[in-house]
mmCIF file as gemmi writes it, N, C-alpha and C atoms, coordinates in Angstrom:
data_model
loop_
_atom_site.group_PDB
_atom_site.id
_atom_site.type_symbol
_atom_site.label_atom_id
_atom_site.label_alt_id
_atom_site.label_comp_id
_atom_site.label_asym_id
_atom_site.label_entity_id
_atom_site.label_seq_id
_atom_site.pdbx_PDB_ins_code
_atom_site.Cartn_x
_atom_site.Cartn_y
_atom_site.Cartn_z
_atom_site.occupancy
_atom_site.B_iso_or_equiv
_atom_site.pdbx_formal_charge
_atom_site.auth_seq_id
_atom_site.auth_asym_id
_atom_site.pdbx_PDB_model_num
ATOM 1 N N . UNK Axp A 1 ? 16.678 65.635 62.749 1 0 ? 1 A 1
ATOM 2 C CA . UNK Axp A 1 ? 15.958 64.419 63.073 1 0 ? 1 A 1
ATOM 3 C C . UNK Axp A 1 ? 14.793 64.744 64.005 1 0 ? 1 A 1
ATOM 4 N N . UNK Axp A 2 ? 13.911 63.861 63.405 1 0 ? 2 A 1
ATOM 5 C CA . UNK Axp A 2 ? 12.832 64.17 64.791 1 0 ? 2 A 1
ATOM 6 C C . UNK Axp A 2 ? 12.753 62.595 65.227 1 0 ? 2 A 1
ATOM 7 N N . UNK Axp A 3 ? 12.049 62.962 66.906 1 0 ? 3 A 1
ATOM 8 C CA . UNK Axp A 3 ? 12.061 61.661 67.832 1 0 ? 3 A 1
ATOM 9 C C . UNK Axp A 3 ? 10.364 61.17 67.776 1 0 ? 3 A 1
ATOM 10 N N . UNK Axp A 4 ? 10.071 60.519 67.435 1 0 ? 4 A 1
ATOM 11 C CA . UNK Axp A 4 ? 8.343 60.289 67.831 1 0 ? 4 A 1
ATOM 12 C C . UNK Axp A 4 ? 8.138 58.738 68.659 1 0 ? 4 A 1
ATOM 13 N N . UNK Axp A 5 ? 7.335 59.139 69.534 1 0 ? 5 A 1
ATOM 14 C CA . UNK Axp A 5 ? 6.88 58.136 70.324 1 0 ? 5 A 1
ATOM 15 C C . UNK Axp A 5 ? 5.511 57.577 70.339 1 0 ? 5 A 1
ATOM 16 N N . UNK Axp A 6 ? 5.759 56.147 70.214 1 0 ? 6 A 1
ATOM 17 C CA . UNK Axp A 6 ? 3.975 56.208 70.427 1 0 ? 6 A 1
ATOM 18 C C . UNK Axp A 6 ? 2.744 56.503 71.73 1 0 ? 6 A 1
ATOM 19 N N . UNK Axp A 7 ? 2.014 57.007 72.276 1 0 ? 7 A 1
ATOM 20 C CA . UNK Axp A 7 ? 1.705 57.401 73.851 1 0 ? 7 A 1
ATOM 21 C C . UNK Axp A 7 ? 0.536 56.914 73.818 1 0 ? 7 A 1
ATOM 22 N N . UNK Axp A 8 ? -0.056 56.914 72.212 1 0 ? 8 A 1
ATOM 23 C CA . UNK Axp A 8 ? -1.488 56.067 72.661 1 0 ? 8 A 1
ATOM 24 C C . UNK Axp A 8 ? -2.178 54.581 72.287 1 0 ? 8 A 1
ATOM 25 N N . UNK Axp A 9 ? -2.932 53.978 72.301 1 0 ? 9 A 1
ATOM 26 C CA . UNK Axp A 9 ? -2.724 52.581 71.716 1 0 ? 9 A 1
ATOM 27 C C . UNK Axp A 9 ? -3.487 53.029 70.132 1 0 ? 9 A 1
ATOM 28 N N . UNK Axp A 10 ? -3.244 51.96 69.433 1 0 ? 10 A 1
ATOM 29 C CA . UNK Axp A 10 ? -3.775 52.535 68.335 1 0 ? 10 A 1
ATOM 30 C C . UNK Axp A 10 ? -5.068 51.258 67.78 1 0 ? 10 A 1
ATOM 31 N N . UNK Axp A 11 ? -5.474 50.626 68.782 1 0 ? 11 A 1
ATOM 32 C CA . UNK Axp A 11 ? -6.751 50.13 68.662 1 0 ? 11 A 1
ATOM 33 C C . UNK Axp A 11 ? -7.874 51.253 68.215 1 0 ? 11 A 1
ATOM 34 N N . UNK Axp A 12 ? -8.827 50.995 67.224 1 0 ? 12 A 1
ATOM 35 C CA . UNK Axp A 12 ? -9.847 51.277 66.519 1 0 ? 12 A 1
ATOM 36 C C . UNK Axp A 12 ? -9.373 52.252 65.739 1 0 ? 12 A 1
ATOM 37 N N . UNK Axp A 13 ? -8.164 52.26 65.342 1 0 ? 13 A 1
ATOM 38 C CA . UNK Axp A 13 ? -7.495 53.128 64.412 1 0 ? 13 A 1
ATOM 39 C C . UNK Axp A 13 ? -8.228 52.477 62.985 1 0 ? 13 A 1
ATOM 40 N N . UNK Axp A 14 ? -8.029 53.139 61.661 1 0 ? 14 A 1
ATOM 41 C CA . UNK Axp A 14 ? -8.341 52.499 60.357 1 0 ? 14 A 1
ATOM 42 C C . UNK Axp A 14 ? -6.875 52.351 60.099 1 0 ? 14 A 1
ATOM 43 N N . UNK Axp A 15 ? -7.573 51.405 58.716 1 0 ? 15 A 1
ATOM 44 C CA . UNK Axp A 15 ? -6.077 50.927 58.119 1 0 ? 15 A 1
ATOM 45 C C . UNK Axp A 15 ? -5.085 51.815 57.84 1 0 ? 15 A 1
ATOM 46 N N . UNK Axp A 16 ? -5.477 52.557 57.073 1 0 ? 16 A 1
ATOM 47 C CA . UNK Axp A 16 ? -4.325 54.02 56.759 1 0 ? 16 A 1
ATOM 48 C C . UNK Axp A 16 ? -3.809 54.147 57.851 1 0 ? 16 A 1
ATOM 49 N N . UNK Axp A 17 ? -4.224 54.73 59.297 1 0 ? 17 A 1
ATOM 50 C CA . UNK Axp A 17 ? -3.229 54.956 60.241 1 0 ? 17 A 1
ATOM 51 C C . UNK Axp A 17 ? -2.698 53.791 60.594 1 0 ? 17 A 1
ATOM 52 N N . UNK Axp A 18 ? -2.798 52.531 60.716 1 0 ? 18 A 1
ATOM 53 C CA . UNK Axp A 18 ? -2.472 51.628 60.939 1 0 ? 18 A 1
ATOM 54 C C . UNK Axp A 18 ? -0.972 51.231 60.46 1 0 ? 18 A 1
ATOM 55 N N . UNK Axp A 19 ? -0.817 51.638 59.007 1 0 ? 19 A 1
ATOM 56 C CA . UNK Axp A 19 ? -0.052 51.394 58.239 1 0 ? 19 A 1
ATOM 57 C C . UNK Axp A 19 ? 0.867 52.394 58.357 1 0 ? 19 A 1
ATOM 58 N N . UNK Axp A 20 ? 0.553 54.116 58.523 1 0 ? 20 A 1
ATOM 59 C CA . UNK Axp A 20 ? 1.479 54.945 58.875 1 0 ? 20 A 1
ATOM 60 C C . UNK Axp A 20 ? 1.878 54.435 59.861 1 0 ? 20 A 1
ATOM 61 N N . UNK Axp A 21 ? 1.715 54.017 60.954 1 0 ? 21 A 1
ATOM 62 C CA . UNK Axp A 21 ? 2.538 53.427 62.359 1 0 ? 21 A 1
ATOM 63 C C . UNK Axp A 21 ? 3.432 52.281 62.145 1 0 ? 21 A 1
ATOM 64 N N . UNK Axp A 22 ? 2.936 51.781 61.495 1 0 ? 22 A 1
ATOM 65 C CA . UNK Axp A 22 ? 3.805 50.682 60.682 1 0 ? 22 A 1
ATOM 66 C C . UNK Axp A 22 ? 4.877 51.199 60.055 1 0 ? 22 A 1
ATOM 67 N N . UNK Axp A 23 ? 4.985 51.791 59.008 1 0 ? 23 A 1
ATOM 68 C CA . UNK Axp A 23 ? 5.865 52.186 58.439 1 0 ? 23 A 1
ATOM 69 C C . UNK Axp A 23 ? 6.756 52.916 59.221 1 0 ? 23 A 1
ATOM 70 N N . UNK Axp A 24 ? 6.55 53.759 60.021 1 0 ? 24 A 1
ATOM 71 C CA . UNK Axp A 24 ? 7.453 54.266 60.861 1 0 ? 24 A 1
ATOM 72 C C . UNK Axp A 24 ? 8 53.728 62.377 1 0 ? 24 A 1
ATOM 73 N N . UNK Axp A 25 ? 7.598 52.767 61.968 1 0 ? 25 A 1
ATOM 74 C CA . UNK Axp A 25 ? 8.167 51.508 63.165 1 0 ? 25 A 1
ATOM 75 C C . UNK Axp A 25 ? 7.874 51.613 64.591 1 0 ? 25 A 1
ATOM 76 N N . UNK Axp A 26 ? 6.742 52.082 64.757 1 0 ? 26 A 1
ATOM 77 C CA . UNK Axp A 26 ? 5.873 51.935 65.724 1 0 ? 26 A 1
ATOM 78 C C . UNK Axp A 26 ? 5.031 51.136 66.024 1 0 ? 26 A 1
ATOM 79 N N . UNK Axp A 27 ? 5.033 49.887 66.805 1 0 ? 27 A 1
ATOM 80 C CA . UNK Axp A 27 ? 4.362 49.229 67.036 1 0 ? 27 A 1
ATOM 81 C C . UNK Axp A 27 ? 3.354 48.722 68.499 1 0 ? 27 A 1
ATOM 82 N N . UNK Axp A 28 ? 4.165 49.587 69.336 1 0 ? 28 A 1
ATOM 83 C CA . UNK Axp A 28 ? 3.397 49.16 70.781 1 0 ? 28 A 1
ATOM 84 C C . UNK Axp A 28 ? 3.639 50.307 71.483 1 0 ? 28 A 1
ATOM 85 N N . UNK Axp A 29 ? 2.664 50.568 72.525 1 0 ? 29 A 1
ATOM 86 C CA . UNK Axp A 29 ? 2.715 52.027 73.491 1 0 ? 29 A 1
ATOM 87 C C . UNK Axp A 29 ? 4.152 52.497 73.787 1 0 ? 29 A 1
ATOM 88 N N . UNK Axp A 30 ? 5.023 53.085 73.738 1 0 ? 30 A 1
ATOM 89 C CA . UNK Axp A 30 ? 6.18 53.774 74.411 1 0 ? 30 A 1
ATOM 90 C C . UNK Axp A 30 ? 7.604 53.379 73.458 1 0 ? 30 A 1
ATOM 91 N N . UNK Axp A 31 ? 6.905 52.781 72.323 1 0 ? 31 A 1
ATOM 92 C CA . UNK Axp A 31 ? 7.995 52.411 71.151 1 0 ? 31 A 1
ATOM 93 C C . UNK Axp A 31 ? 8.488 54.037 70.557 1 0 ? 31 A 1
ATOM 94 N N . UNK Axp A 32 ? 9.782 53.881 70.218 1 0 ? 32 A 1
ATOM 95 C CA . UNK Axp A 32 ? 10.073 55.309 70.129 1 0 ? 32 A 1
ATOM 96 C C . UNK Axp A 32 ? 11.342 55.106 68.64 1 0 ? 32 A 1
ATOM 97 N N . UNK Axp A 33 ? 11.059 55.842 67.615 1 0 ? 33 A 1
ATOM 98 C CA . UNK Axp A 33 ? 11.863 56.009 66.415 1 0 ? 33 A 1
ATOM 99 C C . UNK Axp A 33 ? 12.194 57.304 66.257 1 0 ? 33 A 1
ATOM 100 N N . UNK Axp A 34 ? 13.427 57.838 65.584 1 0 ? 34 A 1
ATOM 101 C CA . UNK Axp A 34 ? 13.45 58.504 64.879 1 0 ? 34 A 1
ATOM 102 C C . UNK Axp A 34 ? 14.24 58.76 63.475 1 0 ? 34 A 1
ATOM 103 N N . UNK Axp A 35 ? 12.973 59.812 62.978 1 0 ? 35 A 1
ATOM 104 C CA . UNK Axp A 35 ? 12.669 59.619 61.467 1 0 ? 35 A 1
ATOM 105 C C . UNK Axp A 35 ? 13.322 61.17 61.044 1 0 ? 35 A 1
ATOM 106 N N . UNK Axp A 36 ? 13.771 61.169 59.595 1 0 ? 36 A 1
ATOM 107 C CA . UNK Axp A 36 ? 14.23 62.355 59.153 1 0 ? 36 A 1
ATOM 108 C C . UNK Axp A 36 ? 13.195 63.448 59.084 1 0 ? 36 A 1
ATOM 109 N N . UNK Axp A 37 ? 13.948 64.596 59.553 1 0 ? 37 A 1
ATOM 110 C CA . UNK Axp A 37 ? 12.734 65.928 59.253 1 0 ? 37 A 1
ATOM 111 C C . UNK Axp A 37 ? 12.626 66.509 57.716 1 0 ? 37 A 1
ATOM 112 N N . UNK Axp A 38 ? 11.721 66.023 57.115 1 0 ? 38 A 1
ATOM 113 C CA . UNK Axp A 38 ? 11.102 65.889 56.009 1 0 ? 38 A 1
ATOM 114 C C . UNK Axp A 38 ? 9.718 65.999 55.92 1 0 ? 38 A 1
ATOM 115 N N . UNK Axp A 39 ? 9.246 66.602 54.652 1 0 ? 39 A 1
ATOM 116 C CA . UNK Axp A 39 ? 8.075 66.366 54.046 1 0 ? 39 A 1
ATOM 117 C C . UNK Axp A 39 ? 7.059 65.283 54.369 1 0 ? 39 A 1
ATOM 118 N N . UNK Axp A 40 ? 7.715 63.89 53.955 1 0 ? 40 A 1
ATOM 119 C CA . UNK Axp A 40 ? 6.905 62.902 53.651 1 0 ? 40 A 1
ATOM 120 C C . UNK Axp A 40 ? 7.048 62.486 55.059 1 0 ? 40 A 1
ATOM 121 N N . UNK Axp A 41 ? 7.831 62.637 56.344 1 0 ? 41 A 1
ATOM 122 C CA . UNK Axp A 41 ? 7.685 62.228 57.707 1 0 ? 41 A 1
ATOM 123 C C . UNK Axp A 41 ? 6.737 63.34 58.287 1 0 ? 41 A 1
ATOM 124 N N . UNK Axp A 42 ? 6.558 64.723 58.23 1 0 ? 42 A 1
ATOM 125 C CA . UNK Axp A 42 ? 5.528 65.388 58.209 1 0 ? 42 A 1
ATOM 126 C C . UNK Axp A 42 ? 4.502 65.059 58.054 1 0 ? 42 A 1
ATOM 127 N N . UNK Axp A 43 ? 4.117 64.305 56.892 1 0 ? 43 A 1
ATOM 128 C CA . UNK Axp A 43 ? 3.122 64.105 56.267 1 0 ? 43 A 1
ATOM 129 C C . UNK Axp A 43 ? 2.239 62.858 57.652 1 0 ? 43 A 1
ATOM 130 N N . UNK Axp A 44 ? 3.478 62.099 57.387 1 0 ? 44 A 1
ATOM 131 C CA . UNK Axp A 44 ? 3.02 60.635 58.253 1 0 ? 44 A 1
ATOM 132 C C . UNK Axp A 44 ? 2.642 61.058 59.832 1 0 ? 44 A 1
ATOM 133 N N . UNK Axp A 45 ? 3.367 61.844 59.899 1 0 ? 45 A 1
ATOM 134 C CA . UNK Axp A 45 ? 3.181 62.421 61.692 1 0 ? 45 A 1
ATOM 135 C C . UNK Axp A 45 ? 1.808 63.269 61.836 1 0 ? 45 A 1
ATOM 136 N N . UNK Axp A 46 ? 1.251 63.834 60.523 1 0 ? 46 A 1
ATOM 137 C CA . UNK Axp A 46 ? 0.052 64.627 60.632 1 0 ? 46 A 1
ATOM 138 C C . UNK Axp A 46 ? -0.942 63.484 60.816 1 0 ? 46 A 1
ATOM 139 N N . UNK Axp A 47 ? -0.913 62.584 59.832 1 0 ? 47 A 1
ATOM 140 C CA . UNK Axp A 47 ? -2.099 61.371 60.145 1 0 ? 47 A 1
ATOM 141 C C . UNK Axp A 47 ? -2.183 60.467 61.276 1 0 ? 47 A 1
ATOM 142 N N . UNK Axp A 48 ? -1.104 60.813 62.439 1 0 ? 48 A 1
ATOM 143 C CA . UNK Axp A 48 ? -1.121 60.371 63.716 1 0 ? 48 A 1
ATOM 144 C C . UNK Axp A 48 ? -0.709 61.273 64.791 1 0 ? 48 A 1
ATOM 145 N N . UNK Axp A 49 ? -0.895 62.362 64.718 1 0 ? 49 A 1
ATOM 146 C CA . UNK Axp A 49 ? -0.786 63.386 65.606 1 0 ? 49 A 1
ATOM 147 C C . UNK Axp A 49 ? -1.326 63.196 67.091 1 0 ? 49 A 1
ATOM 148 N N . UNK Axp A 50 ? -2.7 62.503 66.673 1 0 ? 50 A 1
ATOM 149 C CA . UNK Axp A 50 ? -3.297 62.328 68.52 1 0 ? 50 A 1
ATOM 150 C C . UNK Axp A 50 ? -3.095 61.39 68.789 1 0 ? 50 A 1
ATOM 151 N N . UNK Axp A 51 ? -2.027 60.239 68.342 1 0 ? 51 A 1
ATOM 152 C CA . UNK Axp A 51 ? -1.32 59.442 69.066 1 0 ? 51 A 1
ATOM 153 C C . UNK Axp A 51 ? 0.2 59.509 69.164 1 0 ? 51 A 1
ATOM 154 N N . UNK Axp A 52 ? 0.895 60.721 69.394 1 0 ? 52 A 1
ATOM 155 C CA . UNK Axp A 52 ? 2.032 60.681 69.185 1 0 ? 52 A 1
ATOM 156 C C . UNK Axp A 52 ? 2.51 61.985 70.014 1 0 ? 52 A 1
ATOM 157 N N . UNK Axp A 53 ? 4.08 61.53 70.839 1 0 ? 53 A 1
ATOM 158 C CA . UNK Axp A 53 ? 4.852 62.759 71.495 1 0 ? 53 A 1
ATOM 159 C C . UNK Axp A 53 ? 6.089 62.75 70.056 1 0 ? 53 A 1
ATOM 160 N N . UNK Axp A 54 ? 5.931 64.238 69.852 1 0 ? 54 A 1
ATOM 161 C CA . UNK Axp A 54 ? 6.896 64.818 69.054 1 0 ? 54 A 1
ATOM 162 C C . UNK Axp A 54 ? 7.872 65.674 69.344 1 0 ? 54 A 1
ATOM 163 N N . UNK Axp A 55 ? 9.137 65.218 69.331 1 0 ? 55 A 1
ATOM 164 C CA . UNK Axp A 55 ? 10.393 66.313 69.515 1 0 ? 55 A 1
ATOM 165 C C . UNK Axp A 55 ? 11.021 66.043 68.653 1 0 ? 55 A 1
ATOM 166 N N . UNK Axp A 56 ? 11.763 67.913 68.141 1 0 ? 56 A 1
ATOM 167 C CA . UNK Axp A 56 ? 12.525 67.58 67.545 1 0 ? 56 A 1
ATOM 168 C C . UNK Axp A 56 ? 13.922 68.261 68.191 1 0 ? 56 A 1
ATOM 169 N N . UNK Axp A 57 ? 15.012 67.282 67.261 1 0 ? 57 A 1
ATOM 170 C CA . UNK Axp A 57 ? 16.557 67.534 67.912 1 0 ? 57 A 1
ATOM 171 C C . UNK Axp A 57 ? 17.282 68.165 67.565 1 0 ? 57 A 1
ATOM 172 N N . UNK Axp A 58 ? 17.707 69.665 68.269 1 0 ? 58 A 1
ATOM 173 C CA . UNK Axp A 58 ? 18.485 70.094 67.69 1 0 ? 58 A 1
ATOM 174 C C . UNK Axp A 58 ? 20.05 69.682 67.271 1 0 ? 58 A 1
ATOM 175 N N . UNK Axp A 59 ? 20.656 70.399 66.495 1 0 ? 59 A 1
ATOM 176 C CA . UNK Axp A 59 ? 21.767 69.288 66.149 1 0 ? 59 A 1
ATOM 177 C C . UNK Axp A 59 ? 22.835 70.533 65.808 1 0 ? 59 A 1
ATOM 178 N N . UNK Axp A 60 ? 23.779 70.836 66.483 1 0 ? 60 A 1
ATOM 179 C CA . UNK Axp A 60 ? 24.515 72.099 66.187 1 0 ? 60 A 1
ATOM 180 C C . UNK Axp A 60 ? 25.646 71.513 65.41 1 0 ? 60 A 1
């Protein structure tokens, strides 16, 4: 699993990122989800990288 947080506001973002934040249920500064470590969450975390703290969890 990874943990992502949101850290920055996402005013004057475009729609596309708009919608990746959306979808991953981020909606306001310090909102925090986590999403499976995957491809297509990869994907979404690359198109918001400079608004986002990323950890991931190890899981023994």
């Amino acid at each position: 699993m990874i943990k992502l947080t949101l850290v920055k506001s996402t005013i004057g973002c475009n729609k596309k990122q708009l919608a990746t934040a959306e979808a991953l249920g981020l909606r306001k500064i310090g909102d925090t989800t986590e999403q499976p470590d995957n491809s297509a969450t990869l994907g979404k975390i690359r198109v918001l990288e400079h608004l986002l703290c990323v950890e991931k969890e190890v899981t023994a």
